[in-house]
C-alpha positions in Angstrom: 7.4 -14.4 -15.5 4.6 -12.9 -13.1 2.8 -9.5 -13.5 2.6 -7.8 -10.8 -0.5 -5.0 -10.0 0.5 -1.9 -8.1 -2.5 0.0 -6.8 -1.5 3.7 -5.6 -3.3 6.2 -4.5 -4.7 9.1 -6.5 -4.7 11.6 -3.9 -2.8 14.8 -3.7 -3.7 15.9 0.1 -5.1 14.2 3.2 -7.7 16.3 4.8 -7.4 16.5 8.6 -9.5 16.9 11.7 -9.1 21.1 11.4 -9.6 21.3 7.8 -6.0 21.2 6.7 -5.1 19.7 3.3 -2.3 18.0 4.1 -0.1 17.5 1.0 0.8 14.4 0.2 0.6 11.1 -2.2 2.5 7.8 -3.0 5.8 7.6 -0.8 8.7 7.5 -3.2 10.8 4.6 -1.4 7.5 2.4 -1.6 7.0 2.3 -4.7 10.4 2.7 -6.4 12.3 0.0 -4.2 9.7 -2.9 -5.0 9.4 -1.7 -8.4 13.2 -2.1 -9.1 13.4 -5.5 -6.8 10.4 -6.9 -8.9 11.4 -5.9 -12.1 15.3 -6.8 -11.7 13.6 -10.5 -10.7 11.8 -10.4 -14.5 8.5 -9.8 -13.2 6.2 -7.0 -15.3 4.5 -4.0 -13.1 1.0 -2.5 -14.4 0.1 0.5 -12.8 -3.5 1.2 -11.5 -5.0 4.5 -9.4 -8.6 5.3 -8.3 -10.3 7.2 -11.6 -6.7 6.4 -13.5 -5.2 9.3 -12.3 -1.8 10.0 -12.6 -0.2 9.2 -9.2 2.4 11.8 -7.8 5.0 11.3 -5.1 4.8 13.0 -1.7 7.6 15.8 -2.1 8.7 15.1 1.5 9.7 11.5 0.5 11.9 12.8 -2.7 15.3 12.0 -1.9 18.2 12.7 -4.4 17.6 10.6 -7.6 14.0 9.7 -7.0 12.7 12.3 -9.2 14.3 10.7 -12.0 13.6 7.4 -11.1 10.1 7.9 -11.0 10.1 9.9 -14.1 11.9 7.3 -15.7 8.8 4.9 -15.1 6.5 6.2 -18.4 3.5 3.6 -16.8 3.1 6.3 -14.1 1.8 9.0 -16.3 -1.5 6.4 -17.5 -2.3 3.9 -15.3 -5.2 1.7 -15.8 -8.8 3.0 -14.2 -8.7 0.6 -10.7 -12.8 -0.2 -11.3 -11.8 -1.4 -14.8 -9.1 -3.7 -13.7 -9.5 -7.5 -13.6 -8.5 -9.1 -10.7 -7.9 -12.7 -12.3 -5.3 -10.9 -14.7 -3.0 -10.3 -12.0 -0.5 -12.7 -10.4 0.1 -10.5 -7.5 -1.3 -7.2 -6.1 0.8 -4.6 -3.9 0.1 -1.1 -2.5 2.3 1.7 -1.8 2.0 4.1 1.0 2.1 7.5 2.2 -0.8 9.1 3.6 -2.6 9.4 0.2 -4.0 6.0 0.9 -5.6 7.6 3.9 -7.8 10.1 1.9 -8.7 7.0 -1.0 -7.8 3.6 -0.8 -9.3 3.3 2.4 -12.5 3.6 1.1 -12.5 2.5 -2.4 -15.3 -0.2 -2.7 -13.3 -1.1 -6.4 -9.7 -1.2 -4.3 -11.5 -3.7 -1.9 -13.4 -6.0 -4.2 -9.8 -6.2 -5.7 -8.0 -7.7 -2.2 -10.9 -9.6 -1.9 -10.9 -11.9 -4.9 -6.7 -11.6 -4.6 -6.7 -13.3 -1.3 -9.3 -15.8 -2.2 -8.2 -17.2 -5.5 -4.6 -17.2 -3.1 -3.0 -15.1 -4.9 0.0 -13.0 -2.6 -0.8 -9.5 -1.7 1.6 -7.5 -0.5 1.0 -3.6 1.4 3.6 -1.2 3.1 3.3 1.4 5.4 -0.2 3.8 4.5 -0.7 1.1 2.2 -2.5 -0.8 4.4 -4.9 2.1 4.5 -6.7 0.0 1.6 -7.4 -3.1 3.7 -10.0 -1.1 5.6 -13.1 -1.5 4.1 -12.1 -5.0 2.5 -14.1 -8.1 3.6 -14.7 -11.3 2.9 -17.7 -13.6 1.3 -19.1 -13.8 4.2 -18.9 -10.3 5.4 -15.3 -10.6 7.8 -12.4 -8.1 7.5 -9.8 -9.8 5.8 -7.4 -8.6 8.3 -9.6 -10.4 10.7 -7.5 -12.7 12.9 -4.5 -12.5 10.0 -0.8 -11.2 11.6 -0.2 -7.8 10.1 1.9 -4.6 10.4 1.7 -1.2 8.9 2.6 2.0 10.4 2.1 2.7 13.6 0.6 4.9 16.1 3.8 5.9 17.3 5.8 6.3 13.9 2.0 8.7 13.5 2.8 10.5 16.9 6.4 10.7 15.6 5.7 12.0 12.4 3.8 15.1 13.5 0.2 13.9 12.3 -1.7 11.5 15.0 -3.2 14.6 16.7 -5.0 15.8 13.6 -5.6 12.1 11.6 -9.1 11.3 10.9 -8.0 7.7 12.4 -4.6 6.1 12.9 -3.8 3.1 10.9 -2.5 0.5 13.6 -5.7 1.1 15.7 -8.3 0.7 13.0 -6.7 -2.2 11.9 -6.7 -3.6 15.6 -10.2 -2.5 15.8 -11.3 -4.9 12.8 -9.6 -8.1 14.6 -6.3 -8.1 12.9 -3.3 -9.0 15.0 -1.2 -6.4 14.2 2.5 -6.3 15.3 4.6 -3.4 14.9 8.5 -3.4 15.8 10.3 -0.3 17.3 9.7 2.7 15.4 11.3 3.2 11.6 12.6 0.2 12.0 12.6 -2.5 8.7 9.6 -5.0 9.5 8.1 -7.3 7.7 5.2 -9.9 8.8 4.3 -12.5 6.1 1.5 -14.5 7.0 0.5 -16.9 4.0 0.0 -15.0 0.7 -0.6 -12.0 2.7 2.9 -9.7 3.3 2.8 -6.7 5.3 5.7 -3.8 6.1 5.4 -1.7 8.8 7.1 1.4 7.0 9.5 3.0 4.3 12.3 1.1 5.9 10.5 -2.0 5.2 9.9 -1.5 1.5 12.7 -3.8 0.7 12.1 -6.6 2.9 8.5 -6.6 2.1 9.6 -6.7 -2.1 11.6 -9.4 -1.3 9.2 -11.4 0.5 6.8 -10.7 -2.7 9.7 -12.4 -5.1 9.8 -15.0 -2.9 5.9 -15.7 -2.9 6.4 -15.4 -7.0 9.2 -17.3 -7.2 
């Protein structure tokens, strides 16, 4: 079967507009539902964070059981170093949210080089929520966006204004993706959408995690 790259974030706070360090880091649902989708299809997960940090879970998106879930997943605790990792090794790439992508992945010049070559050797690449923090700084040969012109959705400025944050974000996600040409489309807030356009699959939010994992099989399949 297909081995699948899951880049997550490193980082243990987002630091807003005042100064606050807001906690945070991968969101649990994100990377536990498309881990147990993937791997219940027969496909391998390798595990790869900015400077091979140890990812940790936002505590607000612990539910009961996820603790053990995610301590059940040993790769967690040594994931590969994300400059050393080889793109062509990879059948697929996907990226968790939760803001932590906000402070790292979107901009990590080794996280971007990755989607680059992924989408241009066509292989899929799937991002949920604050994952798509890491599409940012990504471009193409020729210098484009890659979101440029592409249908996407991620979170949105309303699910931001919702959640307590979009007053004090150093940008919100849906409008610096607009901003870089993407069409983006987001559905009504916390509400499971996914956008699969080509090799590229997008989910707006936690709820999506699922639908967006299955869309993955489906490109692997």
């Amino acid at each position: 079967m297909s081995t699948v790259l899951f880049v997550v974030t490193a980082a243990r706070t987002w630091t807003l507009t005042d100064g606050t360090a807001h906690p945070t880091g991968f969101w649990a649902e994100e990377l536990l539902a498309p881990y147990r989708l993937l791997t219940e299809a027969g496909h391998d997960i390798v595990f790869a964070t900015p400077g091979g940090v140890p990812p940790i879970a936002d505590a607000a998106s612990v539910a009961d059981g996820d603790a053990a879930s995610i301590a059940a997943i040993s790769a967690l605790a040594t994931p590969l170093v994300l400059a050393d990792v080889d793109p062509a090794a990879y059948d697929a790439v996907y990226y968790p949210g939760g803001h932590g992508p906000m402070q790292d992945l979107s901009e990590d010049a080794d996280s971007a080089a990755l989607i680059t070559a992924t989408l241009a050797a066509g292989r899929p690449l799937a991002a949920v929520c604050h994952g798509l923090a890491a599409l940012l700084p990504a471009r193409t040969a020729s210098g484009e966006p890659v979101v440029a012109g592409r249908r996407i959705t991620g979170f949105s400025d309303e699910e931001e204004r919702q959640a307590g944050l979009a007053d004090r974000a150093p940008f919100l996600l849906e409008s610096a993706l607009r901003a870089l040409g993407a069409d983006v489309e987001v559905s009504e807030a916390w509400s499971d959408h996914t956008i699969v356009d080509g090799l590229l699959i997008t989910g707006q939010n936690p709820q999506s995690s699922e639908s967006a994992a299955r869309a993955l099989v489906a490109a692997l399949a």
